[in-house]
N, C-alpha and C positions, 0 to 999 in steps of 0.2 A: 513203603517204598514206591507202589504205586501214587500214592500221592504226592510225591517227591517230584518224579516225572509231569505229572501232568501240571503241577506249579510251575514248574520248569518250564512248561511246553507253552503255558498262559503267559508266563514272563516272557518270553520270545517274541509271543505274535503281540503281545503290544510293545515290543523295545522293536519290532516292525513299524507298525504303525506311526509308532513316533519317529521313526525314521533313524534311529539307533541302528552302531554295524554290529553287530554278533560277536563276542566275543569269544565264543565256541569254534575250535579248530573244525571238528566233527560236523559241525552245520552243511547240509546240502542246498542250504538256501538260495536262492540267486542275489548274488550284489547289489541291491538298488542302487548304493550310490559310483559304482561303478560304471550302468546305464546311464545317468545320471550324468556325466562326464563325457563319456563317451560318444552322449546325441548332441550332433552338430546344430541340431536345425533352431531357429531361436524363433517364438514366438512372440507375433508383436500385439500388444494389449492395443488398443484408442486410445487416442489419449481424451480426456475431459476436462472440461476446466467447470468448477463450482462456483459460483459465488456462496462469501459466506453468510451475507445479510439475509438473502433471499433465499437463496437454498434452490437454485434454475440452474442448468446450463446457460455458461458465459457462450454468446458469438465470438466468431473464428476473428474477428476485428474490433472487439474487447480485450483487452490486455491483462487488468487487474480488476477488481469489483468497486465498486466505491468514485471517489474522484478522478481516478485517473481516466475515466473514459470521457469527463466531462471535457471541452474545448472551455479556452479563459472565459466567453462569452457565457456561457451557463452558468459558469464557475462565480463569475461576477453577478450575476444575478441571481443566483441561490445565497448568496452572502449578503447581499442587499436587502435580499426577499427577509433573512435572518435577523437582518437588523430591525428592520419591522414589525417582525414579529415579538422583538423583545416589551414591546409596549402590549400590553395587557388588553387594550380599547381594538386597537390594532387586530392583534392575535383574534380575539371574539369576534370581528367583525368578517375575519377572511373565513374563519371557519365558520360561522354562521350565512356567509353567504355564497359558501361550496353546497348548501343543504337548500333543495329548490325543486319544484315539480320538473323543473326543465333538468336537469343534471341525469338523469336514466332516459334515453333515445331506442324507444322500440322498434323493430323494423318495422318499416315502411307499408310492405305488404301484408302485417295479421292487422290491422287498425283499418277501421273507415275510413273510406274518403272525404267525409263532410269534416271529418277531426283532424286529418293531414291540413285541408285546404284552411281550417278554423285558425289550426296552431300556425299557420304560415302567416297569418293576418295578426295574430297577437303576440305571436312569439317573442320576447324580450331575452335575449344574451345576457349571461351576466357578468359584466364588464367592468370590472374590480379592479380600477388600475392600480396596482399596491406600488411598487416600484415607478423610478422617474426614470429616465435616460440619464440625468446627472447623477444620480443613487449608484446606476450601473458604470459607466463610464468613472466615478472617484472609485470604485470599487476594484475595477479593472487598471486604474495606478497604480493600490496600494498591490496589487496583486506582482502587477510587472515588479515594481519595487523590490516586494518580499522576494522574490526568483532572481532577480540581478544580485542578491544579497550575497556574498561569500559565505563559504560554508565557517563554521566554525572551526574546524581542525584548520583550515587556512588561515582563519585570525589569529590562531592561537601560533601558528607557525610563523609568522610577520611578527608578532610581538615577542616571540624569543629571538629573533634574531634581531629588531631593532635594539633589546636588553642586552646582547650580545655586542651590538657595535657601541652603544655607551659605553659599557664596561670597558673595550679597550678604549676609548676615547678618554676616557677617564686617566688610564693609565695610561697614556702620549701624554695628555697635558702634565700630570704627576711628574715626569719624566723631564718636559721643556721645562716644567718650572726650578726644580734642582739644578738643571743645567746651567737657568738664565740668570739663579743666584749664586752660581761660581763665581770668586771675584777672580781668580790666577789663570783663570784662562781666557786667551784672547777673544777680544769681538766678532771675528773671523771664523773661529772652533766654534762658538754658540751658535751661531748662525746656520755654521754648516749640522 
């Protein structure tokens, strides 16, 4: 009997916990979800915004993660940069000459001065023009192009109704043509 009870009493506090009401009239328990109801006050979380590529927080003037932050300009020229890349010669070359003693910039202040003043006389940029201005600029037509495009559910809704006005067109002429080979009725009645 004793045992009975105290199962009983373990089933409770965790149909508590899980946030379950009591089914027990007898219960002296307090309401949770009555409190629950009853507190006015709402609490406001932050909100966040993730990117999912990166896994940072996005800036309060980022929207979405990916393209849409890019301006057509970028946009055009990471598509350009893309096309470029699909050539193999290409590809090998930009990546092989991202890889450079000069691509890592120490501060200024743990380095000698005879190495600052050194690198300042030899230093060579590496100035990889992979992209043209005409690359980017046809890139940023086909762009505008694709954006002017109609959506599909719009195409799709213009071609059922131009099918739409065939079909009766269809059937007016069906109709003039019966009429205009009646021989017993006047010139006058076909017409009209």
């Amino acid at each position: 009997m004793q045992l009975k009870k105290e199962k009983r009493k373990a089933d409770r506090a965790q149909d508590k916990i899980l946030g379950k009401r009591s089914k027990h009239k007898g219960d002296e328990e307090e309401d949770d979800i009555g409190d629950f109801f009853a507190n006015t006050e709402i609490e406001v979380v932050p909100q966040t915004k993730i990117r999912e590529r990166t896994g940072t927080a996005a800036s309060d003037d980022d929207e979405d993660a990916g393209y849409s932050s890019m301006d057509s300009e970028e946009m055009a020229e990471t598509r350009a940069l893309a096309k470029v890349m699909l050539r193999k010669k290409a590809r090998n070359e930009i990546i092989e000459g991202t890889y450079n003693r000069y691509a890592v910039h120490e501060d200024p202040s743990t380095l000698p001065d005879w190495f600052i003043e050194d690198e300042m006389r030899h230093f060579r940029a590496n100035n990889l023009h992979l992209v043209t201005k005409d690359q980017v600029a046809e890139e940023k037509k086909f762009l505008k192009a694709y954006n002017e495009r109609p959506s599909k559910k719009v195409m799709e809704a213009k071609a059922r109704k131009k099918k739409r006005l065939a079909k009766a067109m269809n059937k007016i002429k069906n109709k003039a043509t019966v009429i205009a080979e009646q021989q017993e009725i006047s010139e006058g009645s076909k017409m009209r």
